[in-house]
N, C-alpha and C positions, 0 to 999 in steps of 0.2 A: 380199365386200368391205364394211367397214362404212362407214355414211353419214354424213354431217356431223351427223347429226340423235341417229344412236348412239350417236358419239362422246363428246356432248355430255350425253346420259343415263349412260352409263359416267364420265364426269369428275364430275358432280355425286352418282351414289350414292357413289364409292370418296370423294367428298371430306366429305361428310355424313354418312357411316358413324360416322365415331368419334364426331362429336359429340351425335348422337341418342342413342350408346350412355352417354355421358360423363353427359351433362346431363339425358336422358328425354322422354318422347313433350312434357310438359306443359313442360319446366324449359326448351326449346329454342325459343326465337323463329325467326322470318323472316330477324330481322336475324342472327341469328346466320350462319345459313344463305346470305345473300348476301353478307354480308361473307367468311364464309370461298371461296364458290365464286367470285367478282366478279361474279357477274350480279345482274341485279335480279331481285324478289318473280316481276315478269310474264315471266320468262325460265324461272323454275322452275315456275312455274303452268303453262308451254307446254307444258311436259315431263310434270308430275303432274297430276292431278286438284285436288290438296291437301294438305297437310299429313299424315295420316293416311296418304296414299300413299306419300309420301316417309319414313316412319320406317318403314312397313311395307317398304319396298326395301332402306331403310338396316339395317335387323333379315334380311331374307333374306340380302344381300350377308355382312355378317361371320358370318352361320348357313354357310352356305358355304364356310367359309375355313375356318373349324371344325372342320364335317362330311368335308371335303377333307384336314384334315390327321389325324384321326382315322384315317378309313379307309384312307389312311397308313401310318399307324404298325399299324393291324391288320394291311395286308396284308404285311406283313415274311416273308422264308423263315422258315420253322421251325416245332416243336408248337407249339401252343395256348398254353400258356409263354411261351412265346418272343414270341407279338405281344401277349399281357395284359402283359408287364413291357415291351412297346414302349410297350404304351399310357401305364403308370405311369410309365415316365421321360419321355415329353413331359407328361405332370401334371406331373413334380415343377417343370419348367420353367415353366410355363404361364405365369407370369408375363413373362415375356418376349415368349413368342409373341401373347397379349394385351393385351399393353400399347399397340401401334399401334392395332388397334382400340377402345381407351378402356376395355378393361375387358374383364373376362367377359360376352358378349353373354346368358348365357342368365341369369345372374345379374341384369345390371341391368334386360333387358329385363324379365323375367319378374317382378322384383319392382317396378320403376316402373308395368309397365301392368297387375298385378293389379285396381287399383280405376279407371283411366282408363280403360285400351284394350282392351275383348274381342278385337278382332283382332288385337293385339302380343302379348295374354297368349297366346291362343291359336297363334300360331304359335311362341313360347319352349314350350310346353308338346309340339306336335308334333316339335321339334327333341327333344327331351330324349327321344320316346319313341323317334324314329329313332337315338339313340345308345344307348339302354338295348338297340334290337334288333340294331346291331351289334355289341353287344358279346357279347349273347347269343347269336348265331351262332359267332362263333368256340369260346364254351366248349359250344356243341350238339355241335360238333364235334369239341370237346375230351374230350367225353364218350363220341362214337362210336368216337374211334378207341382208345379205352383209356388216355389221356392223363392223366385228371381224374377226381375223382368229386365229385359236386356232393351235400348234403347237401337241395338244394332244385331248383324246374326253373331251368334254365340262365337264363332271364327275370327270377323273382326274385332272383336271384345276382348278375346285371345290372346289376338295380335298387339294390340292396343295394350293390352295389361304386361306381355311381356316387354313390348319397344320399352316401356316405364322402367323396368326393370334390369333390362338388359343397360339403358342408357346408363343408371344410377350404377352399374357394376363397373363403366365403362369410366366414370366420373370420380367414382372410389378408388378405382386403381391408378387413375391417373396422379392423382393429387395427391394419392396416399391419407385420404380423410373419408371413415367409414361414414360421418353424417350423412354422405350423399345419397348412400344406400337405405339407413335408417330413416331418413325424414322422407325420405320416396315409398317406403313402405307402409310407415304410418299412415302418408297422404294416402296411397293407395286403397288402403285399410277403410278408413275413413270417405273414401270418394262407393267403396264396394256398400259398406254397410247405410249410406246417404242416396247412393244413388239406384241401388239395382235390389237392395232387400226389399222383400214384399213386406 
């Protein structure tokens, strides 16, 4: 059963989530943070440590949603195929999916706390290897069962498929023009089913 006490930490991660994603570890006040949960400064302090605490929660909580919805879309019936093009059609969405949490958390975290936050950078950087290694499982497998042939090890393949991906989120949000994202997935689509189906 959870406590008054838990409750109260789960209400102010999920509500402070987007906004640390939105605005960044530095761009985000106090005041932000108590005006959106209604408590005061000493309500949140009771809870965190600090500051630093609370973006680093607000950064695991949407890393989570992520990582959950990914694994997801991998785990779908069918070949190998079948859950990399699950994976590309929640990409081509992504926007949507990410938009309640303020944005692509690995994008903004990972580029706002490059020069501020060793420990935000550092956990945007562990998320992204934990997704390059699920992705690289399924095409390991892709490979054992005769499904695929990969030109490189399933990791760099991974890696390689998401930089595409990651880049085209990074080009979409800037510009505010989702093609970036869609004609990268298509391409993708199309480079997957050209170059590595058996």
């Amino acid at each position: 059963m959870t406590t008054k006490a838990e409750k109260t930490t789960e209400y102010i991660i999920s509500t402070i989530a987007p906004i640390f994603n939105k605005l960044g570890y530095v761009g985000t006040s106090m005041s932000d943070l108590t005006e959106a949960t209604g408590l005061t400064k000493g309500a949140l302090y009771g809870n965190f440590e600090n500051k630093e605490a609370l973006a680093l929660a607000a950064f695991e909580y949407n890393s989570k949603k992520l990582l959950s919805a990914i694994e997801e879309k991998l785990a779908v019936n069918g070949t190998c195929l079948q859950k990399i093009f699950s994976l590309t059609n929640f990409y081509r969405h992504y926007n949507e999916f990410s938009e309640v949490m303020g944005g692509c958390p690995i994008l903004n975290v990972g580029v706002d706390a490059k020069y501020n936050n060793r420990l935000l950078a550092a956990a945007s950087r562990e998320t992204i290897k934990t997704l390059e290694g699920k992705i690289a499982l399924v095409l390991e497998n892709g490979v054992k069962n005769g499904e695929i042939k990969l030109p490189v090890t399933p990791l760099q393949f991974a890696k390689q498929m998401f930089t595409m991906i990651q880049g085209a989120i990074a080009m979409a949000t800037i510009t505010e023009d989702r093609k970036y994202l869609l004609n990268t997935i298509t391409y993708l689509e199309h480079l997957i089913n050209n170059e590595i189906k058996k």
